[in-house]
DRENRO-289582 format. One record per residue (C-alpha): x, y, z; residue in three letters; residue number from 1. Coordinates in nm, 4 decimals. Example, Ala and Ser with C-alpha at 12.3 -4.5 7.8 and 13.67 -1.06 7.14 Angstrom:
! residues 2
> X,Y,Z,torza,markol
> 1.2300,-0.4500,0.7800,ALA,1 .
> 1.3670,-0.1060,0.7140,SER,2 .
! end
This chain:
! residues 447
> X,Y,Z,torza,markol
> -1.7050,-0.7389,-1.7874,UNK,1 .
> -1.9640,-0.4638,-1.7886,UNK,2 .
> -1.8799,-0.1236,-1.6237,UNK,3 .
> -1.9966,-0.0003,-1.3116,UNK,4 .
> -2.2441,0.2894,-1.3900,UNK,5 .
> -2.1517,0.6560,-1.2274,UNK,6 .
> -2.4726,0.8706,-1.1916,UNK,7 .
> -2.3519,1.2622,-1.2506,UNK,8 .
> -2.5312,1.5304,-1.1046,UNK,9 .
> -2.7176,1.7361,-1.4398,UNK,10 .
> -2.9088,2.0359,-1.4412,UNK,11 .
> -3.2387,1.8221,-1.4260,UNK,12 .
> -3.1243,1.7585,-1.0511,UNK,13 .
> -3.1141,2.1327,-0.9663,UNK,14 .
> -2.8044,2.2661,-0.8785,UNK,15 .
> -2.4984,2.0988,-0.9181,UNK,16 .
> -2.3158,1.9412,-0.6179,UNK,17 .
> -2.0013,1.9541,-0.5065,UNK,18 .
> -1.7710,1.6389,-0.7043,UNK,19 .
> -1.6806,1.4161,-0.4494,UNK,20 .
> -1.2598,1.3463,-0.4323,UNK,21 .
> -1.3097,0.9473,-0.4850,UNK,22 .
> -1.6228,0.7652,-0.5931,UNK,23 .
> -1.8377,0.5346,-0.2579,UNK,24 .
> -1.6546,0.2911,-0.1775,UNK,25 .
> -1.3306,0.4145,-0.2654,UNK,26 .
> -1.2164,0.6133,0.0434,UNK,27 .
> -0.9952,0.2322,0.2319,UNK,28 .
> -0.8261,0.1503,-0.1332,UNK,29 .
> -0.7434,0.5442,-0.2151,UNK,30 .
> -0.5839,0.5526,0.1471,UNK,31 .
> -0.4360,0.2387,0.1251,UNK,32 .
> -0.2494,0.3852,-0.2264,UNK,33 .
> -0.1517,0.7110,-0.0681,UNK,34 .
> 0.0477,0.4720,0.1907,UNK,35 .
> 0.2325,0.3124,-0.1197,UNK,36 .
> 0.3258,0.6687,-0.2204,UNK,37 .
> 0.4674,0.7033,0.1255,UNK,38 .
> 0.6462,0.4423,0.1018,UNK,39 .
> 0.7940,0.4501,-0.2550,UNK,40 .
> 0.8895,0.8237,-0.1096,UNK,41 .
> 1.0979,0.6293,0.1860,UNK,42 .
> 1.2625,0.3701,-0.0332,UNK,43 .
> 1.4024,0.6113,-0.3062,UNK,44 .
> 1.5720,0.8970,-0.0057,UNK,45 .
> 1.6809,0.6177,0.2157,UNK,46 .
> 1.8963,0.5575,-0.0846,UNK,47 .
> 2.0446,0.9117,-0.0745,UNK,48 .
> 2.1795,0.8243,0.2091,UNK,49 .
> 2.3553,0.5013,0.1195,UNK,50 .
> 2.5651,0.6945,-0.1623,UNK,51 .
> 2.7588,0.8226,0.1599,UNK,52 .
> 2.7262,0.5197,0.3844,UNK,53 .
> 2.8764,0.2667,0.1348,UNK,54 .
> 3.1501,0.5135,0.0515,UNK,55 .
> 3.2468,0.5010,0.3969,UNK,56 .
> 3.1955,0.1134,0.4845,UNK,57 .
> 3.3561,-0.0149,0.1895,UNK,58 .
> 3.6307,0.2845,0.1660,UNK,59 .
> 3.5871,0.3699,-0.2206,UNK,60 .
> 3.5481,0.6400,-0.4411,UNK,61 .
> 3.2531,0.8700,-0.4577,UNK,62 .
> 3.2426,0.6635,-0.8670,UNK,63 .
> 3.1988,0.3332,-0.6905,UNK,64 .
> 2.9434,0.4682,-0.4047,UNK,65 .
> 2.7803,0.6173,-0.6324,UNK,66 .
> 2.6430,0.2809,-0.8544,UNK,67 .
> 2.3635,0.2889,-0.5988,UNK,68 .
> 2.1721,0.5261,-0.7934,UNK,69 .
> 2.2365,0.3525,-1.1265,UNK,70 .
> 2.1245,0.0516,-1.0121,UNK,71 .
> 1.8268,0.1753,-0.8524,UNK,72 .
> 1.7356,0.4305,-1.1091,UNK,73 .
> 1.8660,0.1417,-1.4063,UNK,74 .
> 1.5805,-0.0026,-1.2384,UNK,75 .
> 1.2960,0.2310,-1.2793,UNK,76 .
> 1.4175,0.2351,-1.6935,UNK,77 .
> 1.4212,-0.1017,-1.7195,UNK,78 .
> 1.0558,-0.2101,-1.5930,UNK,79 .
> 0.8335,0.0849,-1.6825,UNK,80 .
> 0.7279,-0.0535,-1.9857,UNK,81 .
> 0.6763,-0.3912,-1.8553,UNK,82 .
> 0.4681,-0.1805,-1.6230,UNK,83 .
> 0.2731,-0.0337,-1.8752,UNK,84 .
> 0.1543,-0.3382,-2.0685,UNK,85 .
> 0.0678,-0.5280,-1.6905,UNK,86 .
> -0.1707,-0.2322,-1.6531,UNK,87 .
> -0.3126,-0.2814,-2.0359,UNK,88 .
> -0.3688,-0.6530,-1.9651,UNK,89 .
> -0.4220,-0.7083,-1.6069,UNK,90 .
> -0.5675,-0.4257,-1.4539,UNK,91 .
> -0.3994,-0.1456,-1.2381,UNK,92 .
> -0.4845,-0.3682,-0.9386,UNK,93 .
> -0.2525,-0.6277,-1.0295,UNK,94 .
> 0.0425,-0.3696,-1.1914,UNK,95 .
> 0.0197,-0.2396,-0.8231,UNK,96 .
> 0.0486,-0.5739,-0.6304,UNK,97 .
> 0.3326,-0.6952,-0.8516,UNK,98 .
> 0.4723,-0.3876,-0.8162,UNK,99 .
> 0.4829,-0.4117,-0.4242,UNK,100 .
> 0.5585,-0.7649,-0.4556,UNK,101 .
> 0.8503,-0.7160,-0.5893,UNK,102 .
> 0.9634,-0.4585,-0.3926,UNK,103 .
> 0.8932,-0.6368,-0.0874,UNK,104 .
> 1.1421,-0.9141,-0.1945,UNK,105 .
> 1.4200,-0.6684,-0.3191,UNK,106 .
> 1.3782,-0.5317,0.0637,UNK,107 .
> 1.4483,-0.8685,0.2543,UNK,108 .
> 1.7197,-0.9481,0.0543,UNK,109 .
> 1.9326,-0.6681,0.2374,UNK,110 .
> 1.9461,-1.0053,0.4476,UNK,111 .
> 2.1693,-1.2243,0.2957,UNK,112 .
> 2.3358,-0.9197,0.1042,UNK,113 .
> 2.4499,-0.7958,0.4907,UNK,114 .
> 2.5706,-1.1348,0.5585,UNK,115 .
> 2.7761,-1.1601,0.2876,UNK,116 .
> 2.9348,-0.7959,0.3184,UNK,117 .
> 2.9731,-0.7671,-0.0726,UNK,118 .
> 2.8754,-0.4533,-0.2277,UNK,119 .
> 2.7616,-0.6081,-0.5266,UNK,120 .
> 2.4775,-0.8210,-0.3299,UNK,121 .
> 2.3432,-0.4915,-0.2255,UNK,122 .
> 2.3331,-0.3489,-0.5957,UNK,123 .
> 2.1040,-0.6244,-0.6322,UNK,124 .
> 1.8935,-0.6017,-0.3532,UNK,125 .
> 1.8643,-0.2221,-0.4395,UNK,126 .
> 1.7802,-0.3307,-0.8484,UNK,127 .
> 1.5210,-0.5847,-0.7513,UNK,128 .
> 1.3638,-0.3155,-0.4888,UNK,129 .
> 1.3275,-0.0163,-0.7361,UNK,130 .
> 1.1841,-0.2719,-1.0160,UNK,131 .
> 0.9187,-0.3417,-0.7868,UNK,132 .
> 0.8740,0.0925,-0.6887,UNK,133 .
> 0.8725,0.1344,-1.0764,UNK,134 .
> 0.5943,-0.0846,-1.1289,UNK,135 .
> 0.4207,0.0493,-0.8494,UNK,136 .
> 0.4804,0.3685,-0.9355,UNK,137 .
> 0.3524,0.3681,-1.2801,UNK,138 .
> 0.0833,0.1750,-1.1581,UNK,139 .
> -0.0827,0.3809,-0.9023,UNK,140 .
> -0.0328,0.7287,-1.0638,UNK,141 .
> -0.3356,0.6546,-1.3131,UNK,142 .
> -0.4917,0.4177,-1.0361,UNK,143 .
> -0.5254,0.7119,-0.8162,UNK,144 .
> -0.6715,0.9119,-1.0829,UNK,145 .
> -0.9847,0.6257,-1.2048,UNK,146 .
> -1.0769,0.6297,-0.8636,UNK,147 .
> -1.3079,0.9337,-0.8777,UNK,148 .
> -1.4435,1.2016,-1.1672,UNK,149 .
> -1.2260,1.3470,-1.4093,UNK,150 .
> -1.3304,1.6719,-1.2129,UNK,151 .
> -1.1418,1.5968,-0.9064,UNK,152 .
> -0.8520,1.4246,-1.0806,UNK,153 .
> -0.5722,1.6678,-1.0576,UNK,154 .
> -0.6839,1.7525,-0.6852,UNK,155 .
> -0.6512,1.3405,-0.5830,UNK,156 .
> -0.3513,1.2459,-0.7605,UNK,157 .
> -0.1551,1.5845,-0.5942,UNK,158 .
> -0.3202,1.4685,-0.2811,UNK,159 .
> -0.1783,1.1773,-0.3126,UNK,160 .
> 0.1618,1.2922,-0.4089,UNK,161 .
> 0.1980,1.4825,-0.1230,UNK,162 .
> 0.2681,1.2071,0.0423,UNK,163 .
> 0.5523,1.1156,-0.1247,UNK,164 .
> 0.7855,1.3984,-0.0008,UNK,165 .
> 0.6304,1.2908,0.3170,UNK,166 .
> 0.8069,0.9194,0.3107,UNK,167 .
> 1.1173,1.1203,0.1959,UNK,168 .
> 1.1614,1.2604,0.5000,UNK,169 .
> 1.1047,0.9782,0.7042,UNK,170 .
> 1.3059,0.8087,0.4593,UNK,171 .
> 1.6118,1.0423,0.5464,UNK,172 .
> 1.5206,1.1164,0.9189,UNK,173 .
> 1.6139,0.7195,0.9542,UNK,174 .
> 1.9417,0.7054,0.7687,UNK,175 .
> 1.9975,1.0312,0.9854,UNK,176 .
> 1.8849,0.8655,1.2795,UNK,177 .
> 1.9898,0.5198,1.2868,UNK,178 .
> 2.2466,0.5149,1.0325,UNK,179 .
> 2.5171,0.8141,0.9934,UNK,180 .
> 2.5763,0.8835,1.3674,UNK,181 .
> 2.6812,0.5018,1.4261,UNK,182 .
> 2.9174,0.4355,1.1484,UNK,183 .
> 3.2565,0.3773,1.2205,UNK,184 .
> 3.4760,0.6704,1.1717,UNK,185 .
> 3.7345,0.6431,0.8810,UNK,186 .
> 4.0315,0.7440,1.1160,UNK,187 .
> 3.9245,0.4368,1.3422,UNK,188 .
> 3.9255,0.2118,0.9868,UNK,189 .
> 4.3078,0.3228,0.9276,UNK,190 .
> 4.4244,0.1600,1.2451,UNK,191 .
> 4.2514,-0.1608,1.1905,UNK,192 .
> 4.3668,-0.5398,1.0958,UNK,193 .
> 4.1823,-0.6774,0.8605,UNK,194 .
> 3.9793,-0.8684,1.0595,UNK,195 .
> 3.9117,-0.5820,1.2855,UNK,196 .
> 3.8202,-0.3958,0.9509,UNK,197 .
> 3.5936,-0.6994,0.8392,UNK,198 .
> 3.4046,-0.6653,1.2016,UNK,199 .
> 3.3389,-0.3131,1.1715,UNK,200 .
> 3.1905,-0.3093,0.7958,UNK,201 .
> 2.9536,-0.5558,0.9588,UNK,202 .
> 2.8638,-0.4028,1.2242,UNK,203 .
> 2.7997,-0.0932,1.0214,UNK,204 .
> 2.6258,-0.3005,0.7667,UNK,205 .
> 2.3530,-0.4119,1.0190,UNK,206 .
> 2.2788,-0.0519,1.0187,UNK,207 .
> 2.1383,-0.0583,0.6838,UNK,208 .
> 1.9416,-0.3573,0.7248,UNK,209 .
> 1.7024,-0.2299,0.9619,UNK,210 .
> 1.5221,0.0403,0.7846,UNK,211 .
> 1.4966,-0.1408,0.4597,UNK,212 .
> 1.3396,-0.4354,0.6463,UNK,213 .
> 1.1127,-0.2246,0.7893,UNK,214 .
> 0.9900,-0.0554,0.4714,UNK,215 .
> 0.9842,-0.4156,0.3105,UNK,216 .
> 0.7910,-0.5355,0.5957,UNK,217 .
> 0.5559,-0.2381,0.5666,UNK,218 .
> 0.5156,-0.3184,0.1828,UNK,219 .
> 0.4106,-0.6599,0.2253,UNK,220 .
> 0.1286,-0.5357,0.4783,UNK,221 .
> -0.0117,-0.2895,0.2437,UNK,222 .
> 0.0069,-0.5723,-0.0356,UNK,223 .
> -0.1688,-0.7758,0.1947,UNK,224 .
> -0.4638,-0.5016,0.2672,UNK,225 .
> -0.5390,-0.4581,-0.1137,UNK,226 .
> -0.4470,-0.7910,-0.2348,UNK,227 .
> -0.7810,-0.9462,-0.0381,UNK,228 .
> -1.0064,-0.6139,-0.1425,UNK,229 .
> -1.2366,-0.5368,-0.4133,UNK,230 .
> -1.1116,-0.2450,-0.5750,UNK,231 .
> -1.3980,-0.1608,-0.8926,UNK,232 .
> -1.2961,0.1558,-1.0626,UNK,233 .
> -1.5461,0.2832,-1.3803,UNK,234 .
> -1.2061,0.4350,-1.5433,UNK,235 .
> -1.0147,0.0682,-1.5278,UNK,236 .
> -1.0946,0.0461,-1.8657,UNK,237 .
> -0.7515,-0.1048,-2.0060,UNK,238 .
> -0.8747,-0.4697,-1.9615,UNK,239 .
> -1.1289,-0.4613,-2.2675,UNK,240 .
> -0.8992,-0.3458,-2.5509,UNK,241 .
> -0.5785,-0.5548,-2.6691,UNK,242 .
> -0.2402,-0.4147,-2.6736,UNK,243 .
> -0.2376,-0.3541,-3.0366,UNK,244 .
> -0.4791,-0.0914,-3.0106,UNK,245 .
> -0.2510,0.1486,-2.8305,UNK,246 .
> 0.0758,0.0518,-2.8700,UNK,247 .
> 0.1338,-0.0294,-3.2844,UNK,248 .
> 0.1683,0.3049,-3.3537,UNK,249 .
> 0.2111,0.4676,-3.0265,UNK,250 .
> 0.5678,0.5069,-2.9889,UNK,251 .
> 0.6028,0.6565,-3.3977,UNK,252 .
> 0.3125,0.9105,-3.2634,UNK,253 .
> 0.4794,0.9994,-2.9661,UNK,254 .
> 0.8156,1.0128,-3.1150,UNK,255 .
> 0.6468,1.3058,-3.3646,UNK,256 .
> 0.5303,1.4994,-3.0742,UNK,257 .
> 0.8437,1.7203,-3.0042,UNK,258 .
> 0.6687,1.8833,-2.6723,UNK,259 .
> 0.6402,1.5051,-2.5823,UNK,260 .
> 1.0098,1.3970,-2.6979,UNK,261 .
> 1.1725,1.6861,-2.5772,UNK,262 .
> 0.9249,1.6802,-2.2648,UNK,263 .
> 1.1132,1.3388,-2.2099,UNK,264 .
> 1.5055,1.4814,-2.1956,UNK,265 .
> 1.3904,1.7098,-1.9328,UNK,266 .
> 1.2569,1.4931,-1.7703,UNK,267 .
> 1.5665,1.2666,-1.7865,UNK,268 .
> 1.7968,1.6075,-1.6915,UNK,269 .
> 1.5330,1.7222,-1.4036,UNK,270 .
> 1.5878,1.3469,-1.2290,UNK,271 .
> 1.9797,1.3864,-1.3443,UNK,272 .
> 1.9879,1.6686,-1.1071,UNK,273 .
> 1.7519,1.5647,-0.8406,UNK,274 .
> 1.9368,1.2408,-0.7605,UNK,275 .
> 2.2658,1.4161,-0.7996,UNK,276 .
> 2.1929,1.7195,-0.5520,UNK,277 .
> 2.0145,1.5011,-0.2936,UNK,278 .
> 2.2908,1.2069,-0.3826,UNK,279 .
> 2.6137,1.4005,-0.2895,UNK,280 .
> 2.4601,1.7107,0.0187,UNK,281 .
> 2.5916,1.4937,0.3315,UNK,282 .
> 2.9720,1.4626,0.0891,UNK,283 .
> 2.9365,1.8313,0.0133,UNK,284 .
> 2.8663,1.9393,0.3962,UNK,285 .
> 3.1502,1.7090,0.5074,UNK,286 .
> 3.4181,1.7650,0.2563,UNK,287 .
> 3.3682,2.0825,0.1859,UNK,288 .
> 3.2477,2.2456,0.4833,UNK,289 .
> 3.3833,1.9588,0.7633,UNK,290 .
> 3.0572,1.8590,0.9025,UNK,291 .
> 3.0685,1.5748,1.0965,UNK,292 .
> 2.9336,1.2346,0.9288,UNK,293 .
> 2.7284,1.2531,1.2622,UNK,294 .
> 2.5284,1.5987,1.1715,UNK,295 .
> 2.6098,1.5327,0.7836,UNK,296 .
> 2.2862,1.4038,0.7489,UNK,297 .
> 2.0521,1.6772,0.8749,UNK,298 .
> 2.1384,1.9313,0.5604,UNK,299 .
> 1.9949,1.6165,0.3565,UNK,300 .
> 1.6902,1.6383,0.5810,UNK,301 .
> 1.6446,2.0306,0.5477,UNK,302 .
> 1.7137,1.9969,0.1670,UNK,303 .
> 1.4019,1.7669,0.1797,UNK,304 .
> 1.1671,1.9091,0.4412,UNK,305 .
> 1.2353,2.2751,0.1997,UNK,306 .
> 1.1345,2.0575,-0.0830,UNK,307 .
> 0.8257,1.9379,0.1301,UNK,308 .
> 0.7237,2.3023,0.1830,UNK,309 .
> 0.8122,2.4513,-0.1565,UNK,310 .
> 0.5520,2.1924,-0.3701,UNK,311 .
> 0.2960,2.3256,-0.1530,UNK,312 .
> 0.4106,2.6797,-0.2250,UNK,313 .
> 0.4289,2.5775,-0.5822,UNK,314 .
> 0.1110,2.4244,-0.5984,UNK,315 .
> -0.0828,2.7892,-0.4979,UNK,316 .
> 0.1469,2.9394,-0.7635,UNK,317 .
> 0.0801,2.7781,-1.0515,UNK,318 .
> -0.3357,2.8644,-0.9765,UNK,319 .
> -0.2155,3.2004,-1.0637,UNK,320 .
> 0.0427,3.1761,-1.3298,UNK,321 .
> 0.1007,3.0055,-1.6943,UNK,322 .
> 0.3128,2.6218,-1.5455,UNK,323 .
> 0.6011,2.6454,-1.7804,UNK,324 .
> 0.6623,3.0672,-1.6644,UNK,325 .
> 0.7163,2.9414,-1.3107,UNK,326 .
> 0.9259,2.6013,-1.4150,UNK,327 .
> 1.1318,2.8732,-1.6414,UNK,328 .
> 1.2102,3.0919,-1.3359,UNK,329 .
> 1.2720,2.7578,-1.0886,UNK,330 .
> 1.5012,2.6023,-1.4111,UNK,331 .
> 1.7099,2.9741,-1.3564,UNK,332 .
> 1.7317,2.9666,-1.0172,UNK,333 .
> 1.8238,2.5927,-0.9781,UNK,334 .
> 2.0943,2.6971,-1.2124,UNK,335 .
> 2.2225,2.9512,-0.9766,UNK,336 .
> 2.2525,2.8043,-0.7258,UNK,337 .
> 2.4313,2.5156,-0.8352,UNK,338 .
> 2.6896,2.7396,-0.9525,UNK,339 .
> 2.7320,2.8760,-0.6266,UNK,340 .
> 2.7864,2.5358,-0.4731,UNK,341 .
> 3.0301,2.4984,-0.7167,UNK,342 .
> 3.2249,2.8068,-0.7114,UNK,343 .
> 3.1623,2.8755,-0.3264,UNK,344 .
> 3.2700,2.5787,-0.1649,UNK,345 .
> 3.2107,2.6740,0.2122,UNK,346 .
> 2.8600,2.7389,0.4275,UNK,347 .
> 2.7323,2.9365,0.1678,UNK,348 .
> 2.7740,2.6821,-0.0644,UNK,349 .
> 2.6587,2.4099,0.1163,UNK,350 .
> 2.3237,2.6461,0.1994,UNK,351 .
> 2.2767,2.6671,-0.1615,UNK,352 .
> 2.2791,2.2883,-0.2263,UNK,353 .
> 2.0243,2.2822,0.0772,UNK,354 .
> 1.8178,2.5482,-0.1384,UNK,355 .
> 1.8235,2.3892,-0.4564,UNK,356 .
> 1.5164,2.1855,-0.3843,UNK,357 .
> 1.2868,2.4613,-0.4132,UNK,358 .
> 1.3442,2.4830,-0.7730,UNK,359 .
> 1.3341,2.1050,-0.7789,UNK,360 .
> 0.9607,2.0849,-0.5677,UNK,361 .
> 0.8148,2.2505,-0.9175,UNK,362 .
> 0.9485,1.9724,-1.1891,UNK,363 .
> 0.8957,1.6191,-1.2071,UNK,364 .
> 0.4727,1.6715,-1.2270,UNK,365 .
> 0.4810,1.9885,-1.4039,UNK,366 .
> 0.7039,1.8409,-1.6779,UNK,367 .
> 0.5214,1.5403,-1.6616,UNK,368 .
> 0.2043,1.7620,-1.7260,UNK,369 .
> 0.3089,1.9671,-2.0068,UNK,370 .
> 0.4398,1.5956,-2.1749,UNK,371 .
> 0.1247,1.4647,-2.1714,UNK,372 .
> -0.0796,1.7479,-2.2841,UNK,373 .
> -0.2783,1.6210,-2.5465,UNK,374 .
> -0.1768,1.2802,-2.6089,UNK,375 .
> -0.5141,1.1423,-2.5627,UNK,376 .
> -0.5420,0.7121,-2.6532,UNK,377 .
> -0.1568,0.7672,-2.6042,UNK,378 .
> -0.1076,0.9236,-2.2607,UNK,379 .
> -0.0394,0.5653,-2.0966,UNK,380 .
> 0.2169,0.4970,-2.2797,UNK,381 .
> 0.3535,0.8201,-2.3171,UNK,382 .
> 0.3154,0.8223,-1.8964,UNK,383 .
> 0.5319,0.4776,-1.9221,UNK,384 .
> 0.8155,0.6910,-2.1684,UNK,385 .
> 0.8194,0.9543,-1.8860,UNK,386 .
> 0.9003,0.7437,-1.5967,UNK,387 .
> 1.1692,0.5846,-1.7935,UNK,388 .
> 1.3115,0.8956,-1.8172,UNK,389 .
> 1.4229,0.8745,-1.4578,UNK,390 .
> 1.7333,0.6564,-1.6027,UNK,391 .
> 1.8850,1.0075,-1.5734,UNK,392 .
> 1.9104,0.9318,-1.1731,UNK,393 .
> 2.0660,0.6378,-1.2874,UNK,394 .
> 2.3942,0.7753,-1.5217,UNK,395 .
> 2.4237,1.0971,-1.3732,UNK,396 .
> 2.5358,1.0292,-1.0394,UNK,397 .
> 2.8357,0.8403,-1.1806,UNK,398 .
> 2.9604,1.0590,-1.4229,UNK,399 .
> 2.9667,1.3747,-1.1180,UNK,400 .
> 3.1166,1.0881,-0.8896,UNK,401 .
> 3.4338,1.1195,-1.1310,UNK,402 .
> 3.4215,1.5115,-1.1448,UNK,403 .
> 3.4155,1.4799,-0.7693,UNK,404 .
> 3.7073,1.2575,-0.7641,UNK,405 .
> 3.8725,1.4469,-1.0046,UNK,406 .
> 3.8353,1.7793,-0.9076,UNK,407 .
> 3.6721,1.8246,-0.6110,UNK,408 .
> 3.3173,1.7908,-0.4248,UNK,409 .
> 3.2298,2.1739,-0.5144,UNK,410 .
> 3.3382,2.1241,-0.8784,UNK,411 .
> 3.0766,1.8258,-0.9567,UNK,412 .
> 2.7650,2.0487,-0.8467,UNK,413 .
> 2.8686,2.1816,-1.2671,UNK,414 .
> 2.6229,1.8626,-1.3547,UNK,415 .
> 2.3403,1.9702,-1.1487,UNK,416 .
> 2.3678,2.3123,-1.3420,UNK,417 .
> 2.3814,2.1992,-1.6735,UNK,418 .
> 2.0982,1.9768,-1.6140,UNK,419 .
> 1.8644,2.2671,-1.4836,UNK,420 .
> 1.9410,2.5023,-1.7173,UNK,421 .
> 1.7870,2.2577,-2.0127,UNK,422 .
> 1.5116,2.2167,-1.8146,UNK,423 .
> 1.4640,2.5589,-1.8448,UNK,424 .
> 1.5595,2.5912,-2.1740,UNK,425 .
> 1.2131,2.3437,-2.2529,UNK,426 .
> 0.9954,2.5820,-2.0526,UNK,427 .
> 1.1290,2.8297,-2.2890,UNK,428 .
> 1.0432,2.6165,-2.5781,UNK,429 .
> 0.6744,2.5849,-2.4568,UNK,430 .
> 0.6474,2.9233,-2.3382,UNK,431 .
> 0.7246,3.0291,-2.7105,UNK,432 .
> 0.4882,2.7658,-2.8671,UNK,433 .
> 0.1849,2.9546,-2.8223,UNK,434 .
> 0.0018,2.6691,-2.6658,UNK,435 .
> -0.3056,2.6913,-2.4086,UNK,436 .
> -0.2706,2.8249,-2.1176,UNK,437 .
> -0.5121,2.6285,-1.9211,UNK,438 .
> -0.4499,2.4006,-1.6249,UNK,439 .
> -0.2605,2.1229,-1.7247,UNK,440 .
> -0.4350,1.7338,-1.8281,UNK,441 .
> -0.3563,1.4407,-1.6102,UNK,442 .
> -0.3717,1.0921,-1.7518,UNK,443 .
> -0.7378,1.1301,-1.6680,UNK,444 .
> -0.7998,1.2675,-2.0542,UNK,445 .
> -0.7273,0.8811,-2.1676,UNK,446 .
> -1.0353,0.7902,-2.0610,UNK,447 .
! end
């Protein structure tokens, strides 16, 4: 297939102009990705707020409620390499319309998991949804980035990322809004026959089913809109070289690369803590701090509209300061103020769980930057390694669950801690490497 040619303003043509953000023709599809971003943003914070709502519907511990995560984190491990080699054969066109497609299906069957009122039916709707977001995901990262010059790569693909704190919100504004302030009360449970008790988890149920229709409904529109468009990128290059190329020795390269390896287990510990904090804020504001399940939900919302605000703060920062010296500094203060949820347990320790997301606005693409640094041929599969790495939303969740159980909401915030301060510890470790300190590459420098 021969390659669309990209004319580049030289000094022959005078001075040079200003790089345009996507290449003609571009502008519909580059929307049309930012809405999957938005979307993907929705999915994965509506589920924040079903760690709380199942624990209340099916009356079980915070252990049990909180198997959400793993299965929609166990997700995201499980398919990003199958992600990876759909982009090396097929294109990131189709890696993206599997990805939705997929998702769309795990949405709708909230249906028959609601009308069967079995937890385990909505573990699977939840599994087969975030396989299809992990696809997507690592699909339209790079996508997003072959749609215009190297030059304006970094600027697109944050562009584009602001979105998905954007969906988050929404994502959490609905749970807050149609979900939390309806649920049956737990006292009203205790007085209830079984069938009475039967009634009410399905009538709470049909809560749930709403907003994930929606979003799958929404999914299958946007799948629609690119699946009859023709998307030509210059950068789609994947299609004319076989697997072997990349991926033989890939993984032994990779594995060699300690900035990538250990690049990887913060990434996996920066996720850990993410999905924990956001996972367990409406428990820790109503166990702790007695905050009706009806308001519960609103510290969730803060936590994410502060971590809306912050990656815009972040993102003037780092144009004046070495990546891994501000990720060091969020890493400490993350740490801190975990601890104080944890050894505070009353409004001041439910403000610092609200306040941890500043640290956490900083980590998942400035990790995922200083991972990738200089991987070249490798960065796509090193980009598939990295999203993988969010299996750590996937067993942490559990294991606090127990320390919850065990010892009290306050006392699990001890895993959020732990996990930051690693995360810090590997900005230390590139901070003392003596590598450049130039803006960090984006999977644009595979191509």
């Amino acid at each position: 297939m021969e390659r669309p040619t990209v004319i580049k303003p030289g000094p022959e043509l005078g001075s040079p102009r200003k790089k345009s953000l996507v290449y003609p023709g571009l502008s519909i599809p580059f929307i049309l990705l930012v809405l999957c971003f938005a979307a993907w943003g929705s999915a994965a914070n509506l589920t924040d707020v079903l760690v709380g709502v199942f624990r209340h519907i099916f009356l079980m511990s915070n252990f049990q409620s909180a198997l959400v995560q793993f299965a929609y984190y166990g997700a995201y491990f499980a398919l990003a390499i199958p992600a990876a080699l759909i982009n090396k054969r097929f294109g990131y066109k189709a890696g993206v319309l599997t990805g939705l497609g997929l998702a769309t299906v795990g949405g709708f069957l909230f249906i028959p998991a609601g009308m069967l009122l079995e937890y385990g039916f909505f573990l699977i709707a939840l599994f087969v949804l975030a396989a299809g977001l992990s696809i997507l995901e690592t699909s339209a990262n790079p996508f997003v980035i072959s749609m215009g010059p190297e030059a304006t790569a970094t600027q697109r693909l944050n562009l584009a990322q602001a979105f998905n704190p954007v969906g988050a919100n929404i994502g959490v504004l609905l749970g807050a809004v149609l979900i939390l302030p309806n649920i049956t009360p737990e006292e009203q449970k205790a007085e209830m026959s079984a069938q009475q008790l039967e009634q009410a988890q399905e009538t709470d149920l049909s809560l749930v089913l709403g907003p994930y229709t929606g979003i799958a409904t929404a999914l299958l529109v946007i799948w629609l809109l690119i699946a009859f468009r023709k998307i030509t990128v210059p950068d789609d290059d994947h299609v004319h070289f076989g697997l072997e190329e990349t991926s033989g020795g890939a993984f032994a390269r990779l594995w060699r690369n300690r900035h990538y390896r250990y690049g990887v287990v913060a990434q996996f510990l920066n996720v850990a803590a993410q999905v924990c904090v956001w996972s367990f804020t409406i428990q820790y504001a109503q166990d702790v701090v007695g905050v009706p399940a009806s308001q519960a939900g609103w510290y969730l919302q803060a936590s994410l509209i502060l971590f809306l605000l912050s990656r815009f703060v972040m993102t003037y920062l780092l144009g004046i300061m070495r990546p891994t010296k501000l990720l060091f500094a969020m890493g400490v203060l993350g740490v801190v103020l975990a601890l104080i949820a944890a050894l505070v347990p009353n409004m001041v320790g439910l403000i610092a769980v609200v306040a941890i997301s500043v640290s956490l606005s900083l980590m998942f693409p400035t990790i995922y930057g200083v991972a990738l640094q200089g991987l070249g041929a490798d960065t796509k599969f090193g980009a598939a390694g990295l999203v993988m790495a969010i299996l750590g939303g996937a067993l942490a969740p559990p294991v606090m669950g127990l320390i919850m159980d065990s010892s009290g909401t306050a006392a699990g915030f001890i895993i959020p801690a732990v996990c930051l301060a690693a995360v810090a510890g590997y900005a230390l470790f590139d901070l003392r490497s003596g590598r450049h300190v130039g803006p960090l590459p984006t999977e644009a420098t595979a191509h």
